[in-house]
PDB file of the backbone (N, CA, C, O) and the ligand in Angstrom, with CONECT records:
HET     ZN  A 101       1
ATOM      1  N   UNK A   1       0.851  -1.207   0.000  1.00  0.00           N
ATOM      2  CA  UNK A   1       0.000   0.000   0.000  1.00  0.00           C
ATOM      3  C   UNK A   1       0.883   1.252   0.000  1.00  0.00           C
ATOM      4  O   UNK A   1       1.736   1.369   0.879  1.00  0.00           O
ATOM      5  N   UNK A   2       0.715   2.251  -0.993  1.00  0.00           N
ATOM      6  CA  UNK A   2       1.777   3.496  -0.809  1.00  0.00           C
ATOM      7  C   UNK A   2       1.235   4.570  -0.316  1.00  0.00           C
ATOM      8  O   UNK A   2       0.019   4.380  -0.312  1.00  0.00           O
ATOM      9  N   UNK A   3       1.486   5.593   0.100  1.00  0.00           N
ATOM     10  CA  UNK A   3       0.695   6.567   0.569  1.00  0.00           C
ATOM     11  C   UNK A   3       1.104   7.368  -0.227  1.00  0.00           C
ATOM     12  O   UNK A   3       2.268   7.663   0.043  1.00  0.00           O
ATOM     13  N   UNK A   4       0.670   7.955  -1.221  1.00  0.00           N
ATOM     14  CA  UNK A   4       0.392   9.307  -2.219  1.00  0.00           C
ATOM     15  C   UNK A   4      -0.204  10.385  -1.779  1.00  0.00           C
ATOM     16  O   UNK A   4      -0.738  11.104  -2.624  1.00  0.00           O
ATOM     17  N   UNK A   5      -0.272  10.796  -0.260  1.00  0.00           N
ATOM     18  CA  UNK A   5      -1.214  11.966   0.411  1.00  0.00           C
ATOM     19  C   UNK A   5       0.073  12.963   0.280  1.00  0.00           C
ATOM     20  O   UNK A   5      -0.336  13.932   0.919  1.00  0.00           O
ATOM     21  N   UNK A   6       1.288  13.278  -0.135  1.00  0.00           N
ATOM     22  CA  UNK A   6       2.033  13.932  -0.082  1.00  0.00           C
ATOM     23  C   UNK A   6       2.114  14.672  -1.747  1.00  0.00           C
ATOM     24  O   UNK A   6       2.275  15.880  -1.920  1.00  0.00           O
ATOM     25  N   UNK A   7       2.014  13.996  -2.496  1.00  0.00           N
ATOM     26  CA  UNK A   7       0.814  14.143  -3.990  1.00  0.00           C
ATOM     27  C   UNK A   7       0.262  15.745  -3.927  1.00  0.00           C
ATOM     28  O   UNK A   7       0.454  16.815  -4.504  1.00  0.00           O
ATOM     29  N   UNK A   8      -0.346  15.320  -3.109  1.00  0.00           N
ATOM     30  CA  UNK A   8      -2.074  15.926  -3.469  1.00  0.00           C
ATOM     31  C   UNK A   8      -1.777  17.301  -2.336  1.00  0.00           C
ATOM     32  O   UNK A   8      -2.590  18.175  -2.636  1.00  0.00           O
ATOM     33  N   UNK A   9      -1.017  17.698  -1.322  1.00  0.00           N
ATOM     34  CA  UNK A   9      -0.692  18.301  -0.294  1.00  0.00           C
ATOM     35  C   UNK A   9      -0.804  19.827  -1.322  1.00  0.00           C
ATOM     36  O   UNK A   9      -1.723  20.642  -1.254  1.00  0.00           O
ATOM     37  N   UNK A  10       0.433  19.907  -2.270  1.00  0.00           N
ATOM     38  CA  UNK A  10       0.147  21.371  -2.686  1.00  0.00           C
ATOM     39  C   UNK A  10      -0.890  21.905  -2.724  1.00  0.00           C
ATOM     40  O   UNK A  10      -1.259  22.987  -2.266  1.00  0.00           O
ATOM     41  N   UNK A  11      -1.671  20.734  -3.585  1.00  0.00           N
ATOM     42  CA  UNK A  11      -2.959  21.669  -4.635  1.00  0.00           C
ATOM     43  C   UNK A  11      -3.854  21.782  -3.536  1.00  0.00           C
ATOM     44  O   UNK A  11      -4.644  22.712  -3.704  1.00  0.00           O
ATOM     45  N   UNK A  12      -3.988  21.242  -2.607  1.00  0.00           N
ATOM     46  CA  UNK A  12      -5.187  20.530  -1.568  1.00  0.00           C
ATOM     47  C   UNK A  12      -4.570  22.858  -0.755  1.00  0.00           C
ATOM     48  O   UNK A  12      -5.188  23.921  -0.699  1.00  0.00           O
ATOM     49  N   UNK A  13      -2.949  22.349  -0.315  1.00  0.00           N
ATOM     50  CA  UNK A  13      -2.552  23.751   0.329  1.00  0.00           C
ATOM     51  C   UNK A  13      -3.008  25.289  -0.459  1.00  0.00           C
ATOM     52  O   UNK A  13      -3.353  26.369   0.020  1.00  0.00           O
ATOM     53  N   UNK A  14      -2.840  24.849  -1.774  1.00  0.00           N
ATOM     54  CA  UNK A  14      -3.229  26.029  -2.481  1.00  0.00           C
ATOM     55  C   UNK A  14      -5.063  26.823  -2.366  1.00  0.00           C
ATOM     56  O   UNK A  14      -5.520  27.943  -2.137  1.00  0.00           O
ATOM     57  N   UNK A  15      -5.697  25.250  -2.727  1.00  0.00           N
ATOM     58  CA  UNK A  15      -6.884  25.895  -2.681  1.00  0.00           C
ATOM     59  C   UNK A  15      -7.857  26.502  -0.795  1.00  0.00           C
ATOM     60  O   UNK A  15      -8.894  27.100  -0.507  1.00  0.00           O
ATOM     61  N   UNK A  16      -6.433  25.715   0.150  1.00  0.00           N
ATOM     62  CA  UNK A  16      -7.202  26.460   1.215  1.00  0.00           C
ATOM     63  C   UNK A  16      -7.222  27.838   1.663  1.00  0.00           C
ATOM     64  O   UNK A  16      -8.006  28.520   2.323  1.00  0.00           O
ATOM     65  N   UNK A  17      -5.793  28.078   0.930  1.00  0.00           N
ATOM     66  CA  UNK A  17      -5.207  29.671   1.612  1.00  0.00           C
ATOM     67  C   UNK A  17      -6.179  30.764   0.783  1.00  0.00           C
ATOM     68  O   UNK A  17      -6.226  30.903  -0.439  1.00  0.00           O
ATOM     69  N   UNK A  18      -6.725  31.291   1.511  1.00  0.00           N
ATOM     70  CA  UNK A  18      -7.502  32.922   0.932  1.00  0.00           C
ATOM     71  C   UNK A  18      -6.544  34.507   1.215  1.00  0.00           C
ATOM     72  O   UNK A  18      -6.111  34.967   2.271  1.00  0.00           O
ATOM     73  N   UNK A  19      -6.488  34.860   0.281  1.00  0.00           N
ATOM     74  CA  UNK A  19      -6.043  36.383   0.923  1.00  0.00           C
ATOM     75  C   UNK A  19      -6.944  37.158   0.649  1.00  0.00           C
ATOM     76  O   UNK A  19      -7.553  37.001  -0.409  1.00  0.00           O
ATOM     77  N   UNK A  20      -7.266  38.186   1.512  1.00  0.00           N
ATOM     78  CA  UNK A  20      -8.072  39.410   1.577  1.00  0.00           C
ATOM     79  C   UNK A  20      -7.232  40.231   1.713  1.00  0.00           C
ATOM     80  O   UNK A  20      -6.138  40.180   2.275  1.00  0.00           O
ATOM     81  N   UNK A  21      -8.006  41.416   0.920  1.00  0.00           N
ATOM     82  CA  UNK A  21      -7.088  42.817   0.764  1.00  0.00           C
ATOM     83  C   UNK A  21      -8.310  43.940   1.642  1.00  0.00           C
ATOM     84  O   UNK A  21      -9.505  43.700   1.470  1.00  0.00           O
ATOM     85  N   UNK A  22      -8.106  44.518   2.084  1.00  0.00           N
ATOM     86  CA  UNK A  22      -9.233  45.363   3.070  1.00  0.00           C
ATOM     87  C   UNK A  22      -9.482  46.429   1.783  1.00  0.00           C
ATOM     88  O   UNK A  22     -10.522  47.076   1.903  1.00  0.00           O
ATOM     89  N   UNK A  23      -8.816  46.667   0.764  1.00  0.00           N
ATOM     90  CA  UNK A  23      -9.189  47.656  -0.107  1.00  0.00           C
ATOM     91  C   UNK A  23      -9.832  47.342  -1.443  1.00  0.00           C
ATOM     92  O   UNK A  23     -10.115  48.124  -2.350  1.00  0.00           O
ATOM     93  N   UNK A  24     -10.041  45.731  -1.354  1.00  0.00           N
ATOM     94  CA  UNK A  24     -10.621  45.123  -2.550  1.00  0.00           C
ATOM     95  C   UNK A  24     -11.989  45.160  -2.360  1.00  0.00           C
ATOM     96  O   UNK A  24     -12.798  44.911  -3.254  1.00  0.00           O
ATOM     97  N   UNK A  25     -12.422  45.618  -0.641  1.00  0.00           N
ATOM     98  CA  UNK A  25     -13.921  45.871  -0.576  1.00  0.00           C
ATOM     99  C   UNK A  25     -14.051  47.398  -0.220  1.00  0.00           C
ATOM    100  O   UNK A  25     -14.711  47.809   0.735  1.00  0.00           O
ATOM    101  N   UNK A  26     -13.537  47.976  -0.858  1.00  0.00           N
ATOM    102  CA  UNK A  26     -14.301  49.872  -1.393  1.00  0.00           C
ATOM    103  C   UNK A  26     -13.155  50.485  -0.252  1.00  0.00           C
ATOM    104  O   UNK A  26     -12.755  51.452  -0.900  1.00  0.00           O
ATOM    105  N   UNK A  27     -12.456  50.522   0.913  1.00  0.00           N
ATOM    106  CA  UNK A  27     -11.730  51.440   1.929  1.00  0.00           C
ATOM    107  C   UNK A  27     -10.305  51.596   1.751  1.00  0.00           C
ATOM    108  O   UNK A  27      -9.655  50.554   1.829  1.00  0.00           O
ATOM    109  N   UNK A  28      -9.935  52.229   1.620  1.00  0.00           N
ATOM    110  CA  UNK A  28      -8.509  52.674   1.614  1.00  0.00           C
ATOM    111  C   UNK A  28      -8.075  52.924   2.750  1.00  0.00           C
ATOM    112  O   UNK A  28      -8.184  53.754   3.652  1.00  0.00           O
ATOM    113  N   UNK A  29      -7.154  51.298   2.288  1.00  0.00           N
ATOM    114  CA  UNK A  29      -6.908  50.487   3.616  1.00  0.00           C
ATOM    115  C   UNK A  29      -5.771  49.968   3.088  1.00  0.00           C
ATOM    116  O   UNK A  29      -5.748  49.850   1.863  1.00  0.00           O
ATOM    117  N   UNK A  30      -4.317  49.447   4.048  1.00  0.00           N
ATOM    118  CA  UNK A  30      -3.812  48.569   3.163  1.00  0.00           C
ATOM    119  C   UNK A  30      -3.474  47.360   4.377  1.00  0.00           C
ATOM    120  O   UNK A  30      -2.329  47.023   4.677  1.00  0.00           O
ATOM    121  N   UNK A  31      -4.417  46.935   4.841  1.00  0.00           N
ATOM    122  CA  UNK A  31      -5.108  45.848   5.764  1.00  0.00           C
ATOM    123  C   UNK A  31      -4.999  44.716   4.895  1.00  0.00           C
ATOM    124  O   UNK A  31      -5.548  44.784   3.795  1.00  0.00           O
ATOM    125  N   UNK A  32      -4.429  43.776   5.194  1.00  0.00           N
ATOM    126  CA  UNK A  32      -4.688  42.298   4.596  1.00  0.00           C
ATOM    127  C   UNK A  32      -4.372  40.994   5.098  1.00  0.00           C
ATOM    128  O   UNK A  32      -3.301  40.751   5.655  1.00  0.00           O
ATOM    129  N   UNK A  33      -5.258  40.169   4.919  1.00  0.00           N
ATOM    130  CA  UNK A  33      -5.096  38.777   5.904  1.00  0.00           C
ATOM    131  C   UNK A  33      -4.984  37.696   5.219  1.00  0.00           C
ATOM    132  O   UNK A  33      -5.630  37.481   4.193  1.00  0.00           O
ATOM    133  N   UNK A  34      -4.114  36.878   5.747  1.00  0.00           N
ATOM    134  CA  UNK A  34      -4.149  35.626   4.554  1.00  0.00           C
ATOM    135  C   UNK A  34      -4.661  34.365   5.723  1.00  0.00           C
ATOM    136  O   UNK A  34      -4.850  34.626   6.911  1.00  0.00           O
ATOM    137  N   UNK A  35      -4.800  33.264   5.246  1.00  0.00           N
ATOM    138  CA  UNK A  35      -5.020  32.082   6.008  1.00  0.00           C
ATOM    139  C   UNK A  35      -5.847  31.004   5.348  1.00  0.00           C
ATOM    140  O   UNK A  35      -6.235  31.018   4.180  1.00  0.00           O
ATOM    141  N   UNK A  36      -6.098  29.931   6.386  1.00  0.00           N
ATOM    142  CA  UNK A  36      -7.070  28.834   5.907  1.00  0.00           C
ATOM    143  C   UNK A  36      -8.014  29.677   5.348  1.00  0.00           C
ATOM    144  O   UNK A  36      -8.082  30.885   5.575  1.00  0.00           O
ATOM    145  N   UNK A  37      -8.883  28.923   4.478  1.00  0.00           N
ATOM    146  CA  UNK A  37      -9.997  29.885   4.058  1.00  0.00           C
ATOM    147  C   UNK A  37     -10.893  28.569   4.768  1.00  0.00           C
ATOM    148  O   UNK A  37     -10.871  27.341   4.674  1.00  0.00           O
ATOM    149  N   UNK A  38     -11.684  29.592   5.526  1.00  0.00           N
ATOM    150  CA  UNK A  38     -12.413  29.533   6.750  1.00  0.00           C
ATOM    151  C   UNK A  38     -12.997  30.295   7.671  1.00  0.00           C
ATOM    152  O   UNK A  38     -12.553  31.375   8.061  1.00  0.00           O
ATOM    153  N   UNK A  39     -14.144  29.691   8.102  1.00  0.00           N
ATOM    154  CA  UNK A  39     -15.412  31.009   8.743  1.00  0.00           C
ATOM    155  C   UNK A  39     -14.461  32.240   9.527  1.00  0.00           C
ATOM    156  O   UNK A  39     -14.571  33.451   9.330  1.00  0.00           O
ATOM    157  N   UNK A  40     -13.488  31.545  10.483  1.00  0.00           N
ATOM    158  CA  UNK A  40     -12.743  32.468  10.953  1.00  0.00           C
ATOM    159  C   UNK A  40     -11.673  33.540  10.596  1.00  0.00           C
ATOM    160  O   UNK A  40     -11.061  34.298  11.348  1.00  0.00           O
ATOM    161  N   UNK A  41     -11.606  33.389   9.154  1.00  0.00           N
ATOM    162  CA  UNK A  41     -11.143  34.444   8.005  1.00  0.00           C
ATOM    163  C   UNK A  41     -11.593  35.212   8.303  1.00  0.00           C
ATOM    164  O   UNK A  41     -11.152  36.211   8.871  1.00  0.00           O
ATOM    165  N   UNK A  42     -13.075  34.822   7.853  1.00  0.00           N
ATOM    166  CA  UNK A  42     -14.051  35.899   7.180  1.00  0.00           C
ATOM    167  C   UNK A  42     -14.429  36.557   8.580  1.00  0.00           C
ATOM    168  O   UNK A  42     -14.557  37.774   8.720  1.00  0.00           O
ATOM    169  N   UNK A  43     -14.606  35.546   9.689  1.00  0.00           N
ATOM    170  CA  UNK A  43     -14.618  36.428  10.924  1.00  0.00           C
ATOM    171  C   UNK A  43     -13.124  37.667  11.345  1.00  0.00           C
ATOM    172  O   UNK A  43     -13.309  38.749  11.903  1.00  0.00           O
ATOM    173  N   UNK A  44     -12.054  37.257  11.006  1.00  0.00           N
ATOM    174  CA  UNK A  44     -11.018  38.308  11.283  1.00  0.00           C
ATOM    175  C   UNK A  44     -11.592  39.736  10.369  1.00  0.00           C
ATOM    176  O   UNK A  44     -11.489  40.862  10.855  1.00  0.00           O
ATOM    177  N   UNK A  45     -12.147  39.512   9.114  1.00  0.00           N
ATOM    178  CA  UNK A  45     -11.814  40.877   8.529  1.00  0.00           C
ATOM    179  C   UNK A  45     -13.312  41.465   8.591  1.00  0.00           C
ATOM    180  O   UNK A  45     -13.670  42.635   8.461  1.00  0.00           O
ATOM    181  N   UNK A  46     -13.740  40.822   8.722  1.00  0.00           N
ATOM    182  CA  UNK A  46     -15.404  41.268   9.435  1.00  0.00           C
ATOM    183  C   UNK A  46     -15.559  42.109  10.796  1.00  0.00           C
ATOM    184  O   UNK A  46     -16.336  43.021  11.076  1.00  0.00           O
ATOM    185  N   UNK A  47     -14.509  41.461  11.571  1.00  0.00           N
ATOM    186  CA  UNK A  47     -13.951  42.204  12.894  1.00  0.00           C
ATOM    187  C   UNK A  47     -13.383  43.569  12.740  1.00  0.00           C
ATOM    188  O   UNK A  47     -13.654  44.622  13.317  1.00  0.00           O
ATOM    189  N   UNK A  48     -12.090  43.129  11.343  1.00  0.00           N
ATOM    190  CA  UNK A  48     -11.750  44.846  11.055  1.00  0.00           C
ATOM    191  C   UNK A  48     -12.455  45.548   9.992  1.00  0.00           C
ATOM    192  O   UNK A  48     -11.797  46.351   9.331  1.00  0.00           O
ATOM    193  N   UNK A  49     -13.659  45.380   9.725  1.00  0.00           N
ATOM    194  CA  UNK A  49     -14.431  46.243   9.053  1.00  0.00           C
ATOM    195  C   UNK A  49     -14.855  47.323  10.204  1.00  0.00           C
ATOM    196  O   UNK A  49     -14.567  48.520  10.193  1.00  0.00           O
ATOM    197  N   UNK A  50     -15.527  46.698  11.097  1.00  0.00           N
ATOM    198  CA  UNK A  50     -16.248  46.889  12.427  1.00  0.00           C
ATOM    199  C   UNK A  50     -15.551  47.877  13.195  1.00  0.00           C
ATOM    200  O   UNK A  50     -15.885  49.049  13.363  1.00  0.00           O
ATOM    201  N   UNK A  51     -14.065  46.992  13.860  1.00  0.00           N
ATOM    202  CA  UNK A  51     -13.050  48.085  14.485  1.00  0.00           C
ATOM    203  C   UNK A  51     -12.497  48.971  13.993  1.00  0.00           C
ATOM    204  O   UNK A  51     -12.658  50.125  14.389  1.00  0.00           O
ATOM    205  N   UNK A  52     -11.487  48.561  12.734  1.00  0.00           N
ATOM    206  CA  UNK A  52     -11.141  49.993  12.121  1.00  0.00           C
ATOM    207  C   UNK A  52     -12.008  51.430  11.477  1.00  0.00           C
ATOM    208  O   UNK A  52     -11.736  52.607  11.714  1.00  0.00           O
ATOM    209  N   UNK A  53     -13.153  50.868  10.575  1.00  0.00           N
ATOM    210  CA  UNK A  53     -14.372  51.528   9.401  1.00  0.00           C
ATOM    211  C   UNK A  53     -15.548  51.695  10.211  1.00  0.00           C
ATOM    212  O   UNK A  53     -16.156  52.747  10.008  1.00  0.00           O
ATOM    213  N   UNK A  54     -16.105  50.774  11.237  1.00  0.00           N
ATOM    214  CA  UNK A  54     -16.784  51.224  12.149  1.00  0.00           C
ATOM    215  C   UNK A  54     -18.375  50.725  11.513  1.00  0.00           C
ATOM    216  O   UNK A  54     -19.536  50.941  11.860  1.00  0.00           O
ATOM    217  N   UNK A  55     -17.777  50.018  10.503  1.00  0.00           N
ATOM    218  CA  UNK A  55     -19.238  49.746   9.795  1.00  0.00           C
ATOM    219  C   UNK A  55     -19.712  47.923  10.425  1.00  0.00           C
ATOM    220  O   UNK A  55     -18.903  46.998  10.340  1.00  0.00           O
ATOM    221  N   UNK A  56     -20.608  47.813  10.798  1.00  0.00           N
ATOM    222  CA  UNK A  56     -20.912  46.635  11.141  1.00  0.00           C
ATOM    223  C   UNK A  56     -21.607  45.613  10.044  1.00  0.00           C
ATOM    224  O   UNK A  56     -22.835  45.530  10.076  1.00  0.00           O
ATOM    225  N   UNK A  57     -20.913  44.869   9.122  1.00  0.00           N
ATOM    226  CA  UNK A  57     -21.655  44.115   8.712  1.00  0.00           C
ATOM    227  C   UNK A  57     -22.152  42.379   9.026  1.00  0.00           C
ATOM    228  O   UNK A  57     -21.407  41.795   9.814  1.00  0.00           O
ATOM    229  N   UNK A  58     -23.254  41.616   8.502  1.00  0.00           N
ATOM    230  CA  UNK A  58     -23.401  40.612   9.441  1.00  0.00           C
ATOM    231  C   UNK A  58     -22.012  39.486   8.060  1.00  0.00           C
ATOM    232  O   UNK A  58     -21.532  39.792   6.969  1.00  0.00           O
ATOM    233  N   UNK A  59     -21.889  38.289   8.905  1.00  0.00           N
ATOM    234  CA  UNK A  59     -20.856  37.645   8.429  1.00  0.00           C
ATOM    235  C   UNK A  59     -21.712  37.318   7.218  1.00  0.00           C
ATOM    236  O   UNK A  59     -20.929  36.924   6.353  1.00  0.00           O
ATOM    237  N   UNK A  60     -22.931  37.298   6.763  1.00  0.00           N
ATOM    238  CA  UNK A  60     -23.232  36.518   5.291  1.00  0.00           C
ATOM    239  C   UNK A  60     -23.477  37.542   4.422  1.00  0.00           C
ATOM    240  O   UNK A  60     -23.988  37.285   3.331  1.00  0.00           O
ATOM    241  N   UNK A  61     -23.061  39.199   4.872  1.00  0.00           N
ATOM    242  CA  UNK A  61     -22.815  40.162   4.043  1.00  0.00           C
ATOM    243  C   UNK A  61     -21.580  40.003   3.606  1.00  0.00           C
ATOM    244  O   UNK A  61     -21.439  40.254   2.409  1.00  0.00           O
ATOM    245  N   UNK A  62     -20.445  39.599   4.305  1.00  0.00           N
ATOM    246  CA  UNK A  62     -18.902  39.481   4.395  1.00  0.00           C
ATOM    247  C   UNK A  62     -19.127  38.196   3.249  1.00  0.00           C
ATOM    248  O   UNK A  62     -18.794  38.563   2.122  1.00  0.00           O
ATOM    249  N   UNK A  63     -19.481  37.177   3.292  1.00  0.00           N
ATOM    250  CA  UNK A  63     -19.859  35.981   2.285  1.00  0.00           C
ATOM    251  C   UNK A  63     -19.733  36.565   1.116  1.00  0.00           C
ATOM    252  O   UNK A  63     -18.876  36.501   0.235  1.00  0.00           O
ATOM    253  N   UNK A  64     -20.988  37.302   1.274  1.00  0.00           N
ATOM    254  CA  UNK A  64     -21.536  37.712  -0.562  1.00  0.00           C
ATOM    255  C   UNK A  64     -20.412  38.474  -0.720  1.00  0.00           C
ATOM    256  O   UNK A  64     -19.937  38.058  -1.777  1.00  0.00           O
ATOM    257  N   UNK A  65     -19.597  39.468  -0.242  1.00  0.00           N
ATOM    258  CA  UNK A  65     -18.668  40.232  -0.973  1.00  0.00           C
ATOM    259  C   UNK A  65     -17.500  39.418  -1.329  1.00  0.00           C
ATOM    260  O   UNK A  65     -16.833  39.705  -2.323  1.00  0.00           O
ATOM    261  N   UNK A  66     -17.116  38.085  -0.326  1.00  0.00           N
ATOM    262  CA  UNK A  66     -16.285  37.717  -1.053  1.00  0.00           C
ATOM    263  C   UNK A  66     -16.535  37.071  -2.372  1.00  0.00           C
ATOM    264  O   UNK A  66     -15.998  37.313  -3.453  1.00  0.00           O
ATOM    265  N   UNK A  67     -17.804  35.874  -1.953  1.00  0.00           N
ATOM    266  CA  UNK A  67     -17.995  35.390  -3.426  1.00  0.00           C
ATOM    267  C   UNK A  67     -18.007  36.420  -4.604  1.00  0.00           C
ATOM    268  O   UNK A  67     -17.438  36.008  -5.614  1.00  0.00           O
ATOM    269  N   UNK A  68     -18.538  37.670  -4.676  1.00  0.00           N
ATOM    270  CA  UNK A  68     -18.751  38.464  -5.685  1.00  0.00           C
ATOM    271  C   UNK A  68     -17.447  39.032  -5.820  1.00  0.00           C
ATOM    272  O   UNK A  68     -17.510  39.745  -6.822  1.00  0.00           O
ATOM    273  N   UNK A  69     -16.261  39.090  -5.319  1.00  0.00           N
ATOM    274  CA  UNK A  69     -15.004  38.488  -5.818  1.00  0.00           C
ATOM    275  C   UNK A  69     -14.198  37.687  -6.610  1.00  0.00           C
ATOM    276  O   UNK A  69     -13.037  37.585  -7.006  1.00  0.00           O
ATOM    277  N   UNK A  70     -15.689  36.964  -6.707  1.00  0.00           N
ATOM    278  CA  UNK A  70     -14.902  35.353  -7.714  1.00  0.00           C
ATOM    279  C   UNK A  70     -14.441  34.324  -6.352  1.00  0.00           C
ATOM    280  O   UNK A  70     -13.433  33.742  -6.752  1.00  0.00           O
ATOM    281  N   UNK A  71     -14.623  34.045  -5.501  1.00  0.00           N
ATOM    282  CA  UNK A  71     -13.710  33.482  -4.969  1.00  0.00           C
ATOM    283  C   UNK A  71     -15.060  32.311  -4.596  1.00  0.00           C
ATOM    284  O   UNK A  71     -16.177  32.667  -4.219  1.00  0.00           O
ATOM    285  N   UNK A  72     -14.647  30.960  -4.796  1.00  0.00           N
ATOM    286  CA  UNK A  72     -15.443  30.233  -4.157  1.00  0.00           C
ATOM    287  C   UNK A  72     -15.466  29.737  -3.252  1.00  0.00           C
ATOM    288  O   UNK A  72     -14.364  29.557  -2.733  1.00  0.00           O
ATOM    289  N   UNK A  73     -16.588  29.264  -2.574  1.00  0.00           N
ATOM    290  CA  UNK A  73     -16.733  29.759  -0.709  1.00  0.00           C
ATOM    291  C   UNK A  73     -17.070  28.350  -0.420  1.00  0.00           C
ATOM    292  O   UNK A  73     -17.325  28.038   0.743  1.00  0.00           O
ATOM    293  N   UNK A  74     -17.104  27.174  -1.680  1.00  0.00           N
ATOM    294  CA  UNK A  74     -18.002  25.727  -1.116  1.00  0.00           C
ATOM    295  C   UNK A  74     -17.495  25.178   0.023  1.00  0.00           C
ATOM    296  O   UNK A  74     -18.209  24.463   0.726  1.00  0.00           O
ATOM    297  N   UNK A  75     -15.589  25.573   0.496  1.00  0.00           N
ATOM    298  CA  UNK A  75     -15.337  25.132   2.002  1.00  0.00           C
ATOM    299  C   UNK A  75     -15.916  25.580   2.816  1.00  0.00           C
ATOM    300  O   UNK A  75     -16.271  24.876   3.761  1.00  0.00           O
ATOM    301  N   UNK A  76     -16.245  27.000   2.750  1.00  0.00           N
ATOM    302  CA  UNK A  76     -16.553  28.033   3.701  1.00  0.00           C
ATOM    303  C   UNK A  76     -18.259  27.829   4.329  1.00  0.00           C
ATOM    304  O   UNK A  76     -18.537  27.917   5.525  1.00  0.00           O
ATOM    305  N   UNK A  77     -19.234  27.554   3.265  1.00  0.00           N
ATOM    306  CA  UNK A  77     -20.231  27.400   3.868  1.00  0.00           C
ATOM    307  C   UNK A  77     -20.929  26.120   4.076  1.00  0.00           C
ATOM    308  O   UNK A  77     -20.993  25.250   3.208  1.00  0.00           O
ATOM    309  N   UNK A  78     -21.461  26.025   5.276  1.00  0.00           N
ATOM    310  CA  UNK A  78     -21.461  24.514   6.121  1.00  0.00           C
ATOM    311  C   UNK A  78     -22.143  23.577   5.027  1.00  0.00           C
ATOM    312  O   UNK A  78     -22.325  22.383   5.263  1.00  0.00           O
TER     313      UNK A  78
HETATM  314 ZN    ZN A 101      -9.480  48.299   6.485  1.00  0.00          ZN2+
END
């Protein structure tokens, strides 16, 4: 039996990492977060919408702006 999970590691690494740019959603900002792409992403920059911009949006507003990014979210939503 071989284990080929070392294979598949890049592409599997590539498609988890998300970067956000804080200025790719309208603020001139040069704020940006990278990581798993995962609820708690979208929770970090949702946080600095809030703290820095002061604007509160709910996390499935934060969703739609990323998808309408292009970015697909099928890990992201349950
Ligand atoms: Zn910002």
């Amino acid at each position: 039996m071989f284990n080929l999970g070392f294979l598949y590691t890049p592409y599997v690494f590539s498609l988890m990492i998300l970067k956000l740019r804080c200025a790719e959603y309208g603020f001139e900002c040069d704020f940006s977060i990278e990581g798993e792409k995962n609820i708690e992403l979208l929770e970090k920059l949702r946080a600095h919408f809030e703290e820095v911009h002061g604007i509160e949006y709910p996390i499935d507003a934060v969703i739609q702006m990323i998808v309408n990014r292009g970015h697909s979210l099928e890990s992201i939503k349950k």
